[in-house]
C-alpha positions as CSV (number, residue, x, y, z in Angstrom):
1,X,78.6,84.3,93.9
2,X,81.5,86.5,95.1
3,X,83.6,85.8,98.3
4,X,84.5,87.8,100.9
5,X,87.8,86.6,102.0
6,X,90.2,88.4,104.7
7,X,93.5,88.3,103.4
8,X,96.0,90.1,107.0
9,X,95.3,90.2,110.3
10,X,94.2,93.7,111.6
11,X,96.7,95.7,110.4
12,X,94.9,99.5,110.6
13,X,92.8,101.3,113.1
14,X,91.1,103.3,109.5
15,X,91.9,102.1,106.6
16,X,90.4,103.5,103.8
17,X,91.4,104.2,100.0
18,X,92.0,101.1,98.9
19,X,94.2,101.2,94.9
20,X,94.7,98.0,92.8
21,X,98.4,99.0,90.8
22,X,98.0,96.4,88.0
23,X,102.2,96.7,87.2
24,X,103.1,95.5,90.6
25,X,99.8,93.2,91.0
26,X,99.9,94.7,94.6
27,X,97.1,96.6,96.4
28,X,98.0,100.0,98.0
29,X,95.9,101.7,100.7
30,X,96.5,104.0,103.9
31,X,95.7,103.8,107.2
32,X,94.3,107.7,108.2
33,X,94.7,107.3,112.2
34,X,98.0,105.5,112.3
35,X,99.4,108.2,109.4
36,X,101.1,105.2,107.2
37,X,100.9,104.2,103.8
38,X,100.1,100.5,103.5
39,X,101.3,97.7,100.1
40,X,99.6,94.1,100.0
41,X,100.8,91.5,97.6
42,X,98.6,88.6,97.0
43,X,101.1,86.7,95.5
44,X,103.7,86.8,98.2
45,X,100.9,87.6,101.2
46,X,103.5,90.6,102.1
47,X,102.2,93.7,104.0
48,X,104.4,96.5,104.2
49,X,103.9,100.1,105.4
50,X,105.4,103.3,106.5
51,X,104.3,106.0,108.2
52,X,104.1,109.5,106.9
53,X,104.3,112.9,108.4
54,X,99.8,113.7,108.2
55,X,97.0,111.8,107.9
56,X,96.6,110.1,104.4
57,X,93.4,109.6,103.0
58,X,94.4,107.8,99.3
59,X,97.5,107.0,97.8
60,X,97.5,106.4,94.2
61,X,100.8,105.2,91.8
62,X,102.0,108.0,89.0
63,X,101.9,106.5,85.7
64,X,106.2,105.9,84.4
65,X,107.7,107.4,87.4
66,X,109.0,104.2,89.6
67,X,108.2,104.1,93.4
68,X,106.4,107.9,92.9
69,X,102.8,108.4,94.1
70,X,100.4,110.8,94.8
71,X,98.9,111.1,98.1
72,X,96.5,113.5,100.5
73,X,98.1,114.9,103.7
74,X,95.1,116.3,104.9
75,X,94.8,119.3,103.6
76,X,97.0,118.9,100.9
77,X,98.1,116.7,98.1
78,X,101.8,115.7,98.1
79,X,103.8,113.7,95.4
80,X,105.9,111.2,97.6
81,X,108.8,108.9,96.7
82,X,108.3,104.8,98.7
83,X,110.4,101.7,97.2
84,X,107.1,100.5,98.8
85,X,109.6,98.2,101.3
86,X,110.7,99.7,103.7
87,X,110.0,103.1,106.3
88,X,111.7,105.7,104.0
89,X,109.3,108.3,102.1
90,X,110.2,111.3,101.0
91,X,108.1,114.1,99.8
92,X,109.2,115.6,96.8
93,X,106.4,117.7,95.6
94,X,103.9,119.7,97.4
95,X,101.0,120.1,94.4
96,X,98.2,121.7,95.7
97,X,95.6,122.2,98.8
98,X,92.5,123.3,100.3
99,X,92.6,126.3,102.8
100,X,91.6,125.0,106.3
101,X,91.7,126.9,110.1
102,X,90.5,125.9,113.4
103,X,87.3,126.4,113.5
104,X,86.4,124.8,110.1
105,X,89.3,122.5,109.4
106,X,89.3,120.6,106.0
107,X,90.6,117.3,104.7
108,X,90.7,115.9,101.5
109,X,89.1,111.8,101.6
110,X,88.8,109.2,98.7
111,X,90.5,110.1,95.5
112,X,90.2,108.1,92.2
113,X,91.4,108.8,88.8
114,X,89.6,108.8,85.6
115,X,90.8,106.8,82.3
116,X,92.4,110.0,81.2
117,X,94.6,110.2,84.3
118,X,92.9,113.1,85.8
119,X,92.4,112.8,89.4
120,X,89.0,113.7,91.3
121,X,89.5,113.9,95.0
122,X,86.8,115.2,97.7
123,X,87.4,117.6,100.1
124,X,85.3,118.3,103.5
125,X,84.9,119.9,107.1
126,X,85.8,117.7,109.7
127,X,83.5,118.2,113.0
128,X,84.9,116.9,116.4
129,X,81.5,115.0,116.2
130,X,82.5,113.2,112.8
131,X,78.6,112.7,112.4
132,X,77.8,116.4,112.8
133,X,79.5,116.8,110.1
134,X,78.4,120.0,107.6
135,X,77.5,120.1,104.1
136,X,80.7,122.4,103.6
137,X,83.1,119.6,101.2
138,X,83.9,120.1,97.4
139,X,84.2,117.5,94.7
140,X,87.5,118.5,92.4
141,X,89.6,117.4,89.6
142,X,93.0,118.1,89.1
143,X,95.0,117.1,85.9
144,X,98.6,118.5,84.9
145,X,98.0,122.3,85.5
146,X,97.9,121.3,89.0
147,X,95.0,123.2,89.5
148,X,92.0,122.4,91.4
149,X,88.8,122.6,89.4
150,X,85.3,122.3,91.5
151,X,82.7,120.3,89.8
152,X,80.2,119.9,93.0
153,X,78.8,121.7,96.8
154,X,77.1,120.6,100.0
155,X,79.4,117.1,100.3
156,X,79.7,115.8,104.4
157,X,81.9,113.0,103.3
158,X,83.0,112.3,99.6
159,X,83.8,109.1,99.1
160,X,83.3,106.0,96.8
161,X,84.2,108.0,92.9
162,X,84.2,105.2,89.8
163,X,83.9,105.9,86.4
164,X,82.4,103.8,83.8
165,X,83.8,105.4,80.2
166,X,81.5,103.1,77.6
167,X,78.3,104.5,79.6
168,X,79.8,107.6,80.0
169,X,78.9,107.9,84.0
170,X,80.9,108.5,87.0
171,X,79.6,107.5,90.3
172,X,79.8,109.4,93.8
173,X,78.6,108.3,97.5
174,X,78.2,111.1,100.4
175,X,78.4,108.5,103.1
176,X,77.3,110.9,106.0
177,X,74.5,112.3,103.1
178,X,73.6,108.0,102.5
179,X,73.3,109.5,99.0
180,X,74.9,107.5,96.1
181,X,74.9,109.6,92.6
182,X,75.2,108.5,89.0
183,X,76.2,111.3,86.5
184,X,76.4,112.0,83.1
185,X,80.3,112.3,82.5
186,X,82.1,113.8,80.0
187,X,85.7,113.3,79.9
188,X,86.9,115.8,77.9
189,X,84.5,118.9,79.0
190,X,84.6,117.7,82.6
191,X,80.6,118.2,82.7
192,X,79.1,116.8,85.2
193,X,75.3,116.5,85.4
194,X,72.9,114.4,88.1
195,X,71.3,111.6,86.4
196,X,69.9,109.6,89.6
197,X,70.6,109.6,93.3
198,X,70.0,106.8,95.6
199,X,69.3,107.5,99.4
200,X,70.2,105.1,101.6
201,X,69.2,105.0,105.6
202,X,72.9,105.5,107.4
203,X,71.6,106.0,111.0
204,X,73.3,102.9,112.1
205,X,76.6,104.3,110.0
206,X,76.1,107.7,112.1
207,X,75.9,106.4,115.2
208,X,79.2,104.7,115.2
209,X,81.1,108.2,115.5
């Protein structure tokens, strides 16, 4: 049976996004309230961070460019530079965003990339009441055009995206929905179509917010 094992002390007030980086055998995640980008390796049981100018949601390592990875600021998705040591990150490349105001604001949440190195990201309203939040979010991908692409509507939280390539699914929770969708993937049209969705009761999850 698997363990559960905690590995740091407390170390975020929301952490989320969670990215094992296979080359540095370190585990990258952020913590959205406290606006830092977080590194954990096992090996060494070292936690370092930094803190970054918005909210991230993900942070995700570029494939052959050193200390260089792509992360959400919100609304937008940013190509930052972290030796993944210490404080200093530097943005070097605004890619893309989502258009957002006052009265509907929107953040981009969990991210994950899919064995061709395109990334799928979601994108949703943000209610002061977190729970009240409206079917108003976006599923995307974005590959090297830089362009987002939608793929899927009516998402309150997108979260929890994995892709299995020898059954040809990808997988997708709305945790404010308590839905959990399989899909029939294909990587190289990008078609997406519902296979099964698995409702789940999340009043106890709503009444946290």
């Amino acid at each position: 049976m698997p363990t559960v094992e905690k590995i740091t002390d407390s170390c975020t007030s929301l952490g989320e996004g969670p990215h094992w980086d296979v080359s540095s055998q370190s585990l990258y995640f952020v913590d959205i309230s406290g606006k830092q980008i977080l590194k954990y390796t096992p090996s060494t049981n070292k936690l370092t961070k930094a803190t970054i100018e918005k909210s991230p949601s993900f942070i995700i390592p570029i494939e052959n460019k050193k200390n260089q990875f792509l992360v959400s600021l919100r609304n937008d998705l940013a190509v930052v530079s972290w030796d993944g040591e210490s404080e200093d990150v530097k943005i070097l490349e605004n890619i893309c965003g989502v258009e957002t105001s006052e009265e509907t604001p929107y953040v981009f949440n969990d991210a994950k990339c899919d064995s061709s190195g395109r990334l799928w990201v979601g994108a949703h309203s943000l209610a002061a009441d977190f729970a009240k939040t409206q079917p108003l979010g976006v599923l995307y991908s974005i590959d090297s055009t830089k362009q987002l692409k939608i793929h899927a509507h009516k998402i309150r939280c997108a979260n929890g995206m994995a892709f299995n390539d020898k059954t040809k699914k990808m997988f997708f929770i709305d945790s404010l929905a308590g839905s959990v969708d399989q899909f029939d993937f294909d990587i190289i049209t990008l078609s997406l179509a519902l296979f099964v969705r698995i409702q789940i009761d999340v009043t106890f999850f709503n009444t946290q917010f």
